[in-house]
C-alpha positions in Angstrom: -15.7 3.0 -246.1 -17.7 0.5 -244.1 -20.4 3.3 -242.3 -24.2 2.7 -243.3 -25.5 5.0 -245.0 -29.1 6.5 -243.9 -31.0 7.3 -247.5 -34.0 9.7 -246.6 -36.7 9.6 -248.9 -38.4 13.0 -249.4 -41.9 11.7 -250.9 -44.4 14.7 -251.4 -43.2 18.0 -250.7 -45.1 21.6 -251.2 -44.7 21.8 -254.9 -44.7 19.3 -257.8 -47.9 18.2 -258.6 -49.5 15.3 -260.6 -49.3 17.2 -263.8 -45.7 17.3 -263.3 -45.0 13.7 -262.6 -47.9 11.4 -262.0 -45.8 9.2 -259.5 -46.5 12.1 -257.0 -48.3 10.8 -254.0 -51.0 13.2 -252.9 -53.2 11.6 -250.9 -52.5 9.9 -247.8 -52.8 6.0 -249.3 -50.9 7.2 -252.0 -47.5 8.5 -249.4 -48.1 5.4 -247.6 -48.0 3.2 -250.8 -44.9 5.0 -252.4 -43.2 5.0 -249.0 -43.5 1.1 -248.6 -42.0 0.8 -251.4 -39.0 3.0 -251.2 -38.6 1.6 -247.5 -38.1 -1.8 -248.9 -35.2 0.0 -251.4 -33.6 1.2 -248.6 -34.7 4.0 -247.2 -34.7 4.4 -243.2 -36.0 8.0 -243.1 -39.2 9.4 -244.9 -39.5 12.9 -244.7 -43.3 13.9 -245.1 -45.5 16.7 -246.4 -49.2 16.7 -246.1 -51.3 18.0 -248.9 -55.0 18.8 -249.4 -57.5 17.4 -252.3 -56.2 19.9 -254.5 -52.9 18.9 -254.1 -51.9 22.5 -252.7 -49.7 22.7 -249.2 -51.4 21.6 -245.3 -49.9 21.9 -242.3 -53.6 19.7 -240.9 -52.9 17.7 -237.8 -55.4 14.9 -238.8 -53.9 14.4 -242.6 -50.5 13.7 -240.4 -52.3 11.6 -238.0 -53.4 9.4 -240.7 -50.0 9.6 -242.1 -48.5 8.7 -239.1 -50.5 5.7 -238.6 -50.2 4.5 -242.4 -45.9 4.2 -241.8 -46.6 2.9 -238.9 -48.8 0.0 -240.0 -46.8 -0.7 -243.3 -43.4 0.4 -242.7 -42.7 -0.8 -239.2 -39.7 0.6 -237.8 -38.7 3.4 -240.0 -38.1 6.9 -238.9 -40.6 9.3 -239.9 -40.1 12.6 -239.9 -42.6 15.5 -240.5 -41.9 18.3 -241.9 -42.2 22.1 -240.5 -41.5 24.0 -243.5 -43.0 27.1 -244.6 -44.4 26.4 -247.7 -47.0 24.2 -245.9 -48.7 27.3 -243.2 -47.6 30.2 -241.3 -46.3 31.0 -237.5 -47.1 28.6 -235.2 -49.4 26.0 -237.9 -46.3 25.1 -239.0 -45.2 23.3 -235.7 -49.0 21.9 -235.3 -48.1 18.4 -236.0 -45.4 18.1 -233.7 -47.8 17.3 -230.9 -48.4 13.6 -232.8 -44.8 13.1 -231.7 -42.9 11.5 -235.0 -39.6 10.1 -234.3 -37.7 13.4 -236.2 -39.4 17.0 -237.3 -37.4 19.0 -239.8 -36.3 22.5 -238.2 -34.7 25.8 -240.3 -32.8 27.8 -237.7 -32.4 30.8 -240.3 -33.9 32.7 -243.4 -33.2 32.8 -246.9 -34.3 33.4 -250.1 -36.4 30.9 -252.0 -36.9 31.1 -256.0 -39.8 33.6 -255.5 -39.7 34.9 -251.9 -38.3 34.9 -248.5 -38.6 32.4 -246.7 -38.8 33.1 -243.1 -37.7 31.7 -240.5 -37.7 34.6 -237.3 -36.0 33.6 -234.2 -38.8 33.7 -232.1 -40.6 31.1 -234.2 -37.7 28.9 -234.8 -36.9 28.8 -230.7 -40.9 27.7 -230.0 -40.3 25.3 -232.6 -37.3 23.9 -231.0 -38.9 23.8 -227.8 -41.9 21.7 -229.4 -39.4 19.2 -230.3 -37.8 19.1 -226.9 -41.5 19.2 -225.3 -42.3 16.3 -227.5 -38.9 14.1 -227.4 -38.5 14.9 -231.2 -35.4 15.1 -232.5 -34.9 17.9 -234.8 -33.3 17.5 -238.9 -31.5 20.9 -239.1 -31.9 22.0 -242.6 -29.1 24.5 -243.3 -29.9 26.5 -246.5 -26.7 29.0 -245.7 -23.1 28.2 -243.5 -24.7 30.8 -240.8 -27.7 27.9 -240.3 -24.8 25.4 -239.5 -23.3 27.9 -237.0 -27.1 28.6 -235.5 -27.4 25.4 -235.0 -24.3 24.7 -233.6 -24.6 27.3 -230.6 -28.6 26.5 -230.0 -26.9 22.8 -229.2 -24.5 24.2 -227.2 -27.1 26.5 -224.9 -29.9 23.4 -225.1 -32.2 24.7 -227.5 -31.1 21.7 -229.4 -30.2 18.8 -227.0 -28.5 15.7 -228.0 -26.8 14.8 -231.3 -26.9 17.1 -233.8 -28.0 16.3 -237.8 -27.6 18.5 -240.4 -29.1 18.9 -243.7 -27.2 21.2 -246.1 -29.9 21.5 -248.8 -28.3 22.8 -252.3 -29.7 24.0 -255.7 -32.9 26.4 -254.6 -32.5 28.4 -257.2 -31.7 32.4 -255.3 -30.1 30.5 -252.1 -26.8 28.2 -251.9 -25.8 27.1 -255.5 -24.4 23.5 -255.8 -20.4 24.0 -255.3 -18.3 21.1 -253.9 -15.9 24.0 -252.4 -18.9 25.0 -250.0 -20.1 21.4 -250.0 -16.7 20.6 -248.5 -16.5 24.0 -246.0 -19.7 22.4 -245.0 -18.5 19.5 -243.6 -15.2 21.0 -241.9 -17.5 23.2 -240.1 -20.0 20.6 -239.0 -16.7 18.7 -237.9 -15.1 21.7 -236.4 -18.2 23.3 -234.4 -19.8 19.8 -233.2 -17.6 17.1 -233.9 -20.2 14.5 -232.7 -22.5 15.6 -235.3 -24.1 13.2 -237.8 -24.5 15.0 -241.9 -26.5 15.3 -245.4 -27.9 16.7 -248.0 -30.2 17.3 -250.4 -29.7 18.4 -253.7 -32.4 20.3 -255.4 -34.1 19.4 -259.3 -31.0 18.2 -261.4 -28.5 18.1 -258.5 -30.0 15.0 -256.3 -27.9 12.8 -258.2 -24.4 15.0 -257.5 -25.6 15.5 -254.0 -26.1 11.8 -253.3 -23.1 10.9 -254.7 -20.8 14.1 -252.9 -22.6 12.5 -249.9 -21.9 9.2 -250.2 -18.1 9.3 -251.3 -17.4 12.1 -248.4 -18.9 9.4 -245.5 -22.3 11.0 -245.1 -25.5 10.0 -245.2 -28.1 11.2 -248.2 -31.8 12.4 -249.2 -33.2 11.8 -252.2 -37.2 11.4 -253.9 -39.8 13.2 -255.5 -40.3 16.5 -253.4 -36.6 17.9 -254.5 -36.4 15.7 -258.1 -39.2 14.7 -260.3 -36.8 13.0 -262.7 -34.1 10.3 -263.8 -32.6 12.1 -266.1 -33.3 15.3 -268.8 -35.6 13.2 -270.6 -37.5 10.9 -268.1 -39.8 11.0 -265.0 -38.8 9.3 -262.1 -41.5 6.2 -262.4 -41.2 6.1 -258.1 -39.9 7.4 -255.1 -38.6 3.6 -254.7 -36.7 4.2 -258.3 -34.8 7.2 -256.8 -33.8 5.2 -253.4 -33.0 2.2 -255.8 -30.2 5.0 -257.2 -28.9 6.1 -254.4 -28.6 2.1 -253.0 -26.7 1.9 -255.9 -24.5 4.3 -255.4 -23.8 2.8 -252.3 -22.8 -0.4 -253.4 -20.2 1.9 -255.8 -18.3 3.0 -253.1 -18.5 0.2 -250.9 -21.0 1.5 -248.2 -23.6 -0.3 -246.7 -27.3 1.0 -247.1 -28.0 1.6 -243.4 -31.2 -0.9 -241.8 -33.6 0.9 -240.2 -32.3 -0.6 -236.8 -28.6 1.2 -237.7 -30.4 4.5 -238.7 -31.6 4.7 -235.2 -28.5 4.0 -233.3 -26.6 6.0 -235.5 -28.8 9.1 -235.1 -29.7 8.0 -230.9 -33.3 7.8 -231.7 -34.9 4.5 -229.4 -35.6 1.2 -231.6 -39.1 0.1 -232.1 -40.7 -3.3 -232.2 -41.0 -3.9 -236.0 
């Protein structure tokens, strides 16, 4: 296979914390710091959290602002993407950012249960949120925990809710939501390829799975997320020292099966989203 492959680098997250792996980046130095660094491994998407001094969840406009400006500044042309997820606020704070207009905003058109809860995502929220991102000229990461996500997504592209090329996320290994099976990993994709054939793919595999995730992704001619938010670790016995270290990984996995680790230029183009002046 010669198609790039766009590695997204997940840097922060809601939940692990310095005590779990020091490499976390907290503050917003820190995610620009780690993000340089994993940019120049070959990541062409960052997919950010915000966090506050105590290192719990934000959803605050102004920590993404600064964010924002940090990528900018140090990783020129990469695609940021902010996240909406509902560990980080409720209702409407969750699309708050949005406004700042990053190049891509993740988007969960569905609910499902998370280790310890629900996590919700009503159709009323999910459609202002969608409209947000169209207000805005941000396109949307679908992140589809369950098939039914996949088919959401499919028909909001179909009525305009979702405009323009689709991308899909199937995220794998919450513990209580979609387990890590290569049967529905594979359903996955012939549904994607069935339902909007023009649709870019890839996923995320949560804790212990990134590694089987990136590679299912990579072998199968999709494209791949990996760092510290979903996987605090190289192996059973030692901490990832980096977001950069778990990019460097999934590079290599790359060069394995003969794929290209997509620029930041070919990310763009291959998702439609306009270049930028590096």
């Amino acid at each position: 296979m010669s198609k790039p492959c766009i590695i997204c680098v997940a840097i922060t997250g809601s939940l692990p914390k310095k005590e779990n792996n020091p490499a976390v980046p907290i503050t917003v130095t820190e995610q620009v710091e780690s993000t340089q660094a994993a940019f120049e491994a070959g990541a062409s998407i960052v997919h950010a959290h915000v966090r506050n001094d105590d290192e719990t969840p934000s959803s605050d406009p102004e920590k993404f602002a600064r964010l924002k400006e940090g990528l900018e500044k140090h990783c020129p042309g990469m695609i940021i993407q902010f996240s909406t997820g509902g560990r980080s606020g409720a209702g409407k704070e969750r699309g708050g950012m949005i406004g700042l207009q990053p190049d891509m905003a993740s988007l969960s058109v569905g609910s499902n249960n998370f280790p310890t809860r629900v996590y919700e995502n009503p159709p009323d929220l999910v459609d202002w949120l969608a409209s947000e991102m169209r207000t805005h000229h941000v396109k949307p990461e679908i992140e589809a925990f369950d098939l039914s996500h996949i088919h959401q997504a499919a028909a909001m592209n179909r009525d305009g809710r979702i405009p323009g090329k689709l991308y899909v996320q199937f995220v794998m290994g919450v513990k209580n939501a979609m387990p890590v099976d290569r049967d529905v990993f594979d359903y996955y994709i012939k549904t994607v390829e069935r339902l909007v054939p023009d649709a870019e793919w890839c996923a995320a595999g949560i804790g212990q799975h990134q590694f089987t995730l990136n590679e299912w992704c990579i072998s199968s001619g999709g494209h791949t997320r990996t760092g510290l938010e979903d996987n605090i670790r190289l192996d059973r016995d030692t901490l990832a020292p980096s977001n950069a270290a778990l990019v460097k990984r999934a590079a290599d996995l790359c060069e394995k099966y003969e794929r290209p680790v997509a620029t930041w230029q070919q990310a763009r183009e291959i998702l439609g989203l306009p270049l930028k002046a590096a």
